[in-house]
C-alpha angles and dihedrals in degrees: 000000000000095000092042090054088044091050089049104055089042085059092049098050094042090057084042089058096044094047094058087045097046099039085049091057103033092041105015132239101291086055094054093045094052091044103097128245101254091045097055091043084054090050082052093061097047100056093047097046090058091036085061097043091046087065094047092053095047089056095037089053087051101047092235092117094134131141094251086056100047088046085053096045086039080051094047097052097041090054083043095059096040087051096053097049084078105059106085092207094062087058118096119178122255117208114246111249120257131219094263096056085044087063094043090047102046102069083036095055086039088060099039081050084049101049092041091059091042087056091049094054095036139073124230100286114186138090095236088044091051095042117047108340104072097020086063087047095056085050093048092044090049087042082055078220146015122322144163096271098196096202129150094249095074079207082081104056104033116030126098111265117193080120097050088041086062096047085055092049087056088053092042093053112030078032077223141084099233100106098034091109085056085082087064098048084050090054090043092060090037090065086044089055105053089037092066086049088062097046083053098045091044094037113022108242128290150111090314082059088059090044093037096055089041094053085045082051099053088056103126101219093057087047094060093043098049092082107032129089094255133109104214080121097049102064093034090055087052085045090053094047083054107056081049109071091017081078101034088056095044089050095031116020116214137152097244101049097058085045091062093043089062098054101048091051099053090039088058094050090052085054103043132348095237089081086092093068076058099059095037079051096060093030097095095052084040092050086050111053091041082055089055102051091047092057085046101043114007126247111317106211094192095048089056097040092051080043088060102037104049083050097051081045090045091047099051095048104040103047114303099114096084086059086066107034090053090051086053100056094038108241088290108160139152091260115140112265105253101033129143127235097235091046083065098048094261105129093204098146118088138171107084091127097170076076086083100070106019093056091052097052100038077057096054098043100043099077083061096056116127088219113051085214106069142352134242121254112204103194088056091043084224139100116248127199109277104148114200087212111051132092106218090045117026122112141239108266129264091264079070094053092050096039086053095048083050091047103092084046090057092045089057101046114028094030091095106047113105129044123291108285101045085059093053095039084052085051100044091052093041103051097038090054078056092053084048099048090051101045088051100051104063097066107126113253119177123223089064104249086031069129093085086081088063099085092081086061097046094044087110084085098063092081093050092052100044085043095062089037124035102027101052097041085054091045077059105052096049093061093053103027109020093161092064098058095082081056098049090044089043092054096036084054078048091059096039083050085055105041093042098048082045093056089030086062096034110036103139093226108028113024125173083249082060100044093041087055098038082053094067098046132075124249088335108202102182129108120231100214106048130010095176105088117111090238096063096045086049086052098059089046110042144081124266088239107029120126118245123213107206123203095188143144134183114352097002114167101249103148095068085046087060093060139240086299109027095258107125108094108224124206124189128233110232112236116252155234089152135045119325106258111203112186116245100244100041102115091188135039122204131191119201107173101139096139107083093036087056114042089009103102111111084224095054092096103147138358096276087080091052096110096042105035098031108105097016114088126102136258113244119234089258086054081049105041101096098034086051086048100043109040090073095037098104081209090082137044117209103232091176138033128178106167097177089055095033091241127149134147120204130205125217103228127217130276 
């Protein structure tokens, strides 16, 4: 815990460093001193971040990604940061906090203690985590780099993975998951961070910074990610970053802004692959401002052929890679023949535009449900599924839902205060995180209202929002009524206190009941919400180095089956047609084929039938194919059986 924390800090004040350092050459001295604090800090982050990834893929690449180098690179950047705090030079001076960021900081810095506890007592603990996150860690840690993973969650094999490289890194170093859900608190602190960058840039600092980021920081759905082994924050806090300084350099030109812009770009595509919405999002402000220096100017050929480099550099080093090792091999995976995308977990299908204003809606309205399960559509005169608690669904508070409907008032009225470029860098940001939501939102989900997980892809609007809204109507109000805005901070850390401690008791898949227990346990390996998967039920039987065979598809339960501390092989079975092949070695057998049983009733159209249709779909015969093999092979016993989640675990028996 001791030496993370440490290794943290040391990457943050080595891209601190750098950024000071970098912003003072490519921009010179009178840039970085009018660039505020928590920009700057934001800048900091960045560059470490990638600085840090960029060793990681290099050794990854290589195939060099062992324990004794990760110590050594831990080590360099820790003697590194401890080397640049001497320099005066490298020192720029970071405003004192005021009482009105002490009470915004307080119940922040209370829920990310919390969470941090809560990630040391319990397991991973989410579908996405148990499925192809840390499964793809444990592959990449025992490669000792990047490969090819052929696995039947095609998750697995093709998706961009600097998420998945530092949970590895995590595995790798403590040689334990307990701190895997870290990553996300760090995230969590990272898009407060630059959040609080924009409301300075946009605003100047001051008391509605403090109240702005604290308002960003109650949204439920961050809340709930802040703690869990995702990296929805991840790529939001690099799209953020984006729309930063994509609208700085627009307004303002620089060298380090479009720099950072680069590299958050790219650092975000190695993360997700939405990140692209971001960048068609910014092009046109991109497109016009290069215009406009070429007409001024002319073409500037050095400027263009840095441009390309440090982004082929960029792309290589902060996640890049998986894009072209997965062109090279040419998408094969061990998906099922027949298949579709969005059954594994590929969205490739787009074009359900009405996406674009139901979604939204279906968002604003749900903090205000009756039920904290689901939300009420009014054009379907029928609830469908929207659970409070949950973070892939959740919502984004009801702050967010007032601040929205404000939203064209502020504009109005606020949207031509500061000088010219401030108004047109707002605007950039704004209106390119706009592009990007609705680019985002038509891809086809089925169940019909599936949508409502999209709001931990889109969370890169918040800022934006809270940004038009909150910070200038408290700018405001300091100017007419100072005296009010220690009220207003005080009542706005009383909200964060109530909806934290509401998602701290009810998260569907971590609440406070489940830490408390796991707390008194040792090494607890057991998920709250669901005990049923074939994986968990392997984990209590077998051996701590007996190989696994898997029969799986989309979302299949890998990470259990792995053990305590990662040490079954597991070995997966190829899809058929043909005749079931089960390595030789493999002492257990496990089928995971949950997909089809759950969404898969034909009547199951759209989330008003969740309560009736899920769970009650039908396996398909190639979910089917090994039970049906093995259960009369007298070489194998069936230990377990779940027929409604199309679970079962086999024994080899003895000769």
């Amino acid at each position: 815990m001791i030496g993370f924390s440490i290794l943290v800090l040391a990457i943050a004040r080595v891209g601190y460093a750098a950024a000071t350092a970098l912003w003072r050459k490519l921009d010179g001295q009178a840039a970085l001193l009018q660039t505020p604090p928590a920009e700057l800090l934001a800048a900091g982050t960045v560059i470490g971040f990638c600085l840090w990834l960029s060793v990681n893929w290099t050794l990854a690449l290589t195939h060099q990604l062992t324990r004794p180098k990760l110590f050594g690179a831990a080590l360099l950047f820790v003697l590194i940061a401890i080397l640049s705090l001497f320099p005066r030079k490298m020192r720029i001076t970071m405003p004192r906090p005021s009482l009105i960021w002490l009470i915004a900081l307080i119940p922040i810095g209370s829920w990310i203690a919390y969470v941090l506890w809560r990630g040391t007592v319990l397991p991973p603990d989410n579908h996405d985590a148990l499925a192809y996150h840390l499964p793809k860690a444990v592959f990449i840690a025992r490669a000792h780099g990047y490969d090819y993973f052929l696995a039947p969650d095609s998750r697995i094999t093709t998706f961009p993975s600097n998420y998945e490289v530092l949970l590895a890194d995590l595995l790798l170093l403590a040689r334990s998951d307990q701190l895997t859900e870290w990553i996300a608190t760090v995230t969590y602190i990272l898009f407060l961070v630059v959040t609080t960058a924009v409301m300075e840039r946009w605003w100047g600092t001051g008391p509605h910074v403090a109240i702005a980021s604290l308002v960003t920081a109650a949204t439920p759905v961050l809340l709930l990610h802040s703690g869990a082994d995702k990296n929805d924050l991840m790529v939001c806090y690099f799209a953020v970053g984006a729309l930063l300084w994509g609208g700085r350099w627009y307004a303002r030109g620089g060298r380090m802004p479009w720099l950072l812009l680069i590299l958050t770009l790219v650092a975000g595509a190695g993360t997700k692959p939405q990140q692209a919405a971001i960048l068609i999002g910014i092009s046109p402000f991109l497109i016009a401002r290069i215009v406009r220096l070429a007409r001024a100017t002319g073409i500037r050929w050095k400027f263009v052929a840095s441009t390309i480099a440090i982004s082929i550099v960029a792309f290589g080093l902060c996640g890049g890679a998986p894009y072209v090792i997965d062109a090279i091999h040419g998408h094969g995976t061990l998906v099922d023949a027949g298949v579709s995308g969005l059954e594994n977990g590929n969205a490739s299908m787009y074009g359900d535009w009405a996406n674009l204003w139901q979604f939204p809606y279906l968002l604003l309205s749900a903090p205000f449900s009756s039920d904290a399960t689901s939300v009420w559509v009014p054009w379907r005169h029928q609830r469908w599924f929207w659970p409070k608690y949950e973070l892939y669904f959740s919502n984004y508070g009801a702050l967010f839902t007032f601040a929205s409907c404000v939203f064209p008032l502020c504009a109005w009225r606020y949207g031509r205060d500061g000088d010219d470029a401030t108004r047109r860098e707002r605007r950039a940001h704004a209106v390119a995180a706009a592009i990007a939501f609705c680019l985002i939102l038509p891809v086809v989900f089925r169940p019909l209202g599936f949508f409502a997980g999209s709001g931990r892809y889109v969370a890169f609007v918040i800022p934006a929002v809270i940004g038009w809204t909150v910070a200038p109507a408290v700018r405001e109000l300091q100017r007419t009524h100072g005296r009010r805005v220690a009220a207003a901070a005080g009542g706005m850390a009383l909200v964060f206190v109530v909806i934290a401690a509401d998602l701290a008791l009810n998260d569907r898949f971590s609440p406070l009941e489940y830490a408390l227990t796991a707390a008194h346990q040792r090494n607890p390996r057991w998920i709250w919400f669901s005990s049923e998967r074939a994986g968990t039920v392997v984990d209590k039987v077998a051996g701590p180095n007996e190989p696994i065979a898997v029969d799986g598809g989309f979302d299949t339960w890998l990470y259990p089956a792995m053990g305590a501390n990662q040490t079954r092989r597991i070995e997966f079975i190829a899809p058929g047609p043909g005749p079931v092949e089960i390595a030789e070695d493999a002492q257990w057998v496990i089928v995971d084929r949950s997909w089809h049983s759950v969404w898969g009733n034909p009547q199951f159209t759209d989330f008003g039938g969740f309560w009736r249709y899920r769970g009650k779909g039908g396996a398909t015969e190639q979910d089917l194919r090994v039970l049906k093999a093995l259960r009369p092979n007298p070489r194998f016993e069936l230990v377990y059986y779940n027929s409604s989640l199309n679970q079962a675990v086999f024994h080899r028996r003895a000769h």
